[in-house]
Every structure is written in structure tokens, then in C-alpha cells.
C-alpha positions in Angstrom: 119.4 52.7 -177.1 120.6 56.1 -178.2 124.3 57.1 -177.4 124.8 60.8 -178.0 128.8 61.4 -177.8 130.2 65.0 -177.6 133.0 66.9 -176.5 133.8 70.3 -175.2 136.7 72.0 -177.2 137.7 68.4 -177.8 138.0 66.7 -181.0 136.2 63.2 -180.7 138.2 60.3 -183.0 136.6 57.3 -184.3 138.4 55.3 -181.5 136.9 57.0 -178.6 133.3 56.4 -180.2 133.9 52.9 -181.0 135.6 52.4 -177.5 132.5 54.7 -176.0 129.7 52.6 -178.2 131.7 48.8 -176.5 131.6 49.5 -172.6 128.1 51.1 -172.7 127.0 47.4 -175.0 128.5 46.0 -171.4 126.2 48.1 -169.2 123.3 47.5 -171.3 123.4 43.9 -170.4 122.8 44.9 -166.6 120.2 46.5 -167.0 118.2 46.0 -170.9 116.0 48.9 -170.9 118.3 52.2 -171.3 116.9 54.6 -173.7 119.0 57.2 -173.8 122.8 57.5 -173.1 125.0 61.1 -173.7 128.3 61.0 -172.9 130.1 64.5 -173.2 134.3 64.6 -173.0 136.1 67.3 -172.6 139.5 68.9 -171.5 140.4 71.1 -168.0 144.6 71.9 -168.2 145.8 68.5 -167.8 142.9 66.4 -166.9 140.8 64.4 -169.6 137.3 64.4 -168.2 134.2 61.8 -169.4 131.0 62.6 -168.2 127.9 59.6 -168.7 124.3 60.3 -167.9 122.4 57.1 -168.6 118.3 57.0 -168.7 116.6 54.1 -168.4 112.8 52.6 -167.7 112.5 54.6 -163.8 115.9 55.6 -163.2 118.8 58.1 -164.8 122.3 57.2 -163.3 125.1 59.8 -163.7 128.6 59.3 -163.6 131.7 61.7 -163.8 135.6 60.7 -164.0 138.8 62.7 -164.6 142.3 60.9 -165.8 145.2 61.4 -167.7 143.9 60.3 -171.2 140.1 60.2 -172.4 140.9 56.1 -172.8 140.9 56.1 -169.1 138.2 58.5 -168.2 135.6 56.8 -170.3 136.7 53.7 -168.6 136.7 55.2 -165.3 133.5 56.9 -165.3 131.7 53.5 -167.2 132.3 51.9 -164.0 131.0 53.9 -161.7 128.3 53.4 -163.8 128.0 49.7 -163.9 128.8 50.1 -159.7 125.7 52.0 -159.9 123.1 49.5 -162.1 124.6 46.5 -159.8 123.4 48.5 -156.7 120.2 49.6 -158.4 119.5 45.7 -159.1 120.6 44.3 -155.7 118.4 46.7 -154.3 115.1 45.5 -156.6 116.5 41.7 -155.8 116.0 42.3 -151.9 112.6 43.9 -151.7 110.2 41.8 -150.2 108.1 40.0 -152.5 104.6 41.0 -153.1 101.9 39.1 -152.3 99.7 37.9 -155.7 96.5 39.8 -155.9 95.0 36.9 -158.2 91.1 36.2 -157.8 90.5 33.3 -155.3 89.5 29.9 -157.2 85.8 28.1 -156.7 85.7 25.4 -154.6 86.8 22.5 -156.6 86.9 18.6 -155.6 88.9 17.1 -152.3 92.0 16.1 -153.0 93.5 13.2 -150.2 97.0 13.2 -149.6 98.7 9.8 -148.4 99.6 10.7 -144.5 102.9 11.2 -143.3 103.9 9.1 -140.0 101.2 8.8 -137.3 97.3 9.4 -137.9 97.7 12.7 -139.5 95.7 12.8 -142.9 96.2 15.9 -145.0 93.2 17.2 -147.4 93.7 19.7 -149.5 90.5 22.4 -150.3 90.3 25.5 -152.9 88.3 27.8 -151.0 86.0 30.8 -152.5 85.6 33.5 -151.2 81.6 33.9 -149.7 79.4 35.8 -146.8 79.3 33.9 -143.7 75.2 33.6 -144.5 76.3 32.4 -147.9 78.9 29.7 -145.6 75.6 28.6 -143.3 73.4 28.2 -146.7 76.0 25.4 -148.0 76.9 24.2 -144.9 73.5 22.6 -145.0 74.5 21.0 -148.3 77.3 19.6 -146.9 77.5 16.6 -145.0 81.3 16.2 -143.7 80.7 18.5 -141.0 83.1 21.7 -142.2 83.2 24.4 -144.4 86.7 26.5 -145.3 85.8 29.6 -147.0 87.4 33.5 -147.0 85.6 35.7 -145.5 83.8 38.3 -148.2 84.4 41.2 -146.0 86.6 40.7 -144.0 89.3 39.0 -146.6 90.3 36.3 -144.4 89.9 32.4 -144.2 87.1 31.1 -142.1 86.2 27.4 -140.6 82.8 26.6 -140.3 82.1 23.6 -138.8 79.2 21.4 -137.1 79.8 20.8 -133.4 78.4 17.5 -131.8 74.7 19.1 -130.9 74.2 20.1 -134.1 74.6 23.7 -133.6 77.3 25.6 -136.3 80.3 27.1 -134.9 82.4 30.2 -137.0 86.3 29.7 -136.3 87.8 33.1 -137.3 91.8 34.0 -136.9 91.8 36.5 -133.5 91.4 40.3 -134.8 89.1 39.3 -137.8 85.6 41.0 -137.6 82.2 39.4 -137.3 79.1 39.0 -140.0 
């Protein structure tokens, strides 16, 4: 991180810096990826003013404060800051998560879970993602009667199974499309 420190008509003393270079080593644990920091101080009548413009990786945060000493304006105006990156990373916490766009795995083996209390038994599948002509052709390979695959067109999962006469039956989610 670069710190530029200036001042306007002011003179800056080693303090200040030092002071300056300590509370923005604070902020930079909020949020790592600053690149850039300027701080410029200066003097209107009576008031001691600090001005902080922070850049980081997608954001620049600004932050002004007037007080009686520059001691206290740095101060003032670094926490505004640090107000700021704690809103900017509650805000990035919240968002919904997104969902994994990761490639679907091949069908792999069966896996049998022990059942939980009654006559429920719970097998787990990987499904892969096929047409539903692609579904039919290994339906035929198969002999336990049902086939759980996504959809290659449509993107969603799909039951094929083998009804009593024989005949195969396509179980889609309501609102999915067709072959």
C-alpha cells in the first residue's frame, strides 16, 4: 500500500506521519487490498482539517474531518473511514450466495444409506447431464426400473422410470420443457 501524506500551507512533522502511517496499518486489516492511500492536511482559521481518500480492489472510500488539532482530525476522519470498509463488508457478507457453476459429475456407483425410522431407504445417485433420447437409450441398460438425469436442454433434473406395462414414463418439475 502507498500512503501519500501532504499538507496545504501546513508543515507536516514526523509525528503526524508516523501517527498517519499506524491508523491506516488498522484499516488495512479490514479490508487487505488498498493500493493507494493520500491523505492531505491542512489549516482553515482555527480548524485543523484531514482529508483521506483510500483506493482499493473495486472501491475508493473518502473521508473528511475538521477538529481542533491535526492529532484529532486524522483520528476523526480515519474512522469514518473504518465506519465506511465495515459497511462495505457487511454489505458483501449479506449478498445471497451464488450458486456454483461447476460441471455436473458422471454417474458414478449407488451409494445405500442405512434408513432412518420407518421403511424409508435413502439412495444417493450423481446424475450427468444427457438428452432425454440419450435417458431412453440407457434406460434399456438399466434394470432397476429408473433413471435420474439433468436435462441437456433444459438444465433441470429428470426421472425416468419404467411403469408396470412396460411403457417409460418422463417425470419433469412443472414449467420444464419437453424433448
Amino acid at each position: 500500500m502507498q500512503i501519500h501524506i501532504s499538507g496545504h500551507g501546513v508543515g507536516l512533522s514526523p509525528a503526524i506521519r508516523r501517527r498517519v502511517e499506524s491508523k491506516l496499518g488498522k484499516v488495512a486489516r479490514f479490508l487487505p487490498k488498498i493500493t493507494e492511500t493520500r491523505v492531505v492536511l491542512g489549516r482553515e482559521r482555527h480548524r485543523h482539517l484531514a482529508e483521506v481518500t483510500l483506493s482499493a480492489k473495486g472501491a475508493t472510500l473518502h473521508a473528511e474531518a475538521a477538529a481542533g488539532d491535526f492529532h484529532a482530525a486524522v483520528d476523526l476522519a480515519i474512522e469514518h473511514l473504518e465506519q465506511q470498509v465495515r459497511r462495505r463488508k457487511d454489505r458483501i457478507r449479506a449478498r445471497k450466495p451464488r450458486l456454483s457453476r461447476r460441471p455436473l459429475r458422471d454417474v458414478g456407483p449407488v451409494e445405500e444409506a442405512a434408513p432412518p425410522a420407518g421403511d424409508v431407504i435413502i439412495r444417493r445417485l450423481d446424475i450427468k447431464p444427457m438428452s432425454v433420447d440419450e435417458a431412453v437409450e440407457q434406460m434399456r441398460l438399466r434394470s432397476d426400473g429408473f433413471l435420474v438425469f439433468t436435462n441437456a436442454k433444459s438444465r433441470v433434473v429428470n426421472v425416468l422410470r419404467r411403469r408396470p406395462d412396460g411403457q417409460l414414463e418422463l417425470v419433469q418439475p412443472s414449467g420444464a420443457s419437453g424433448r
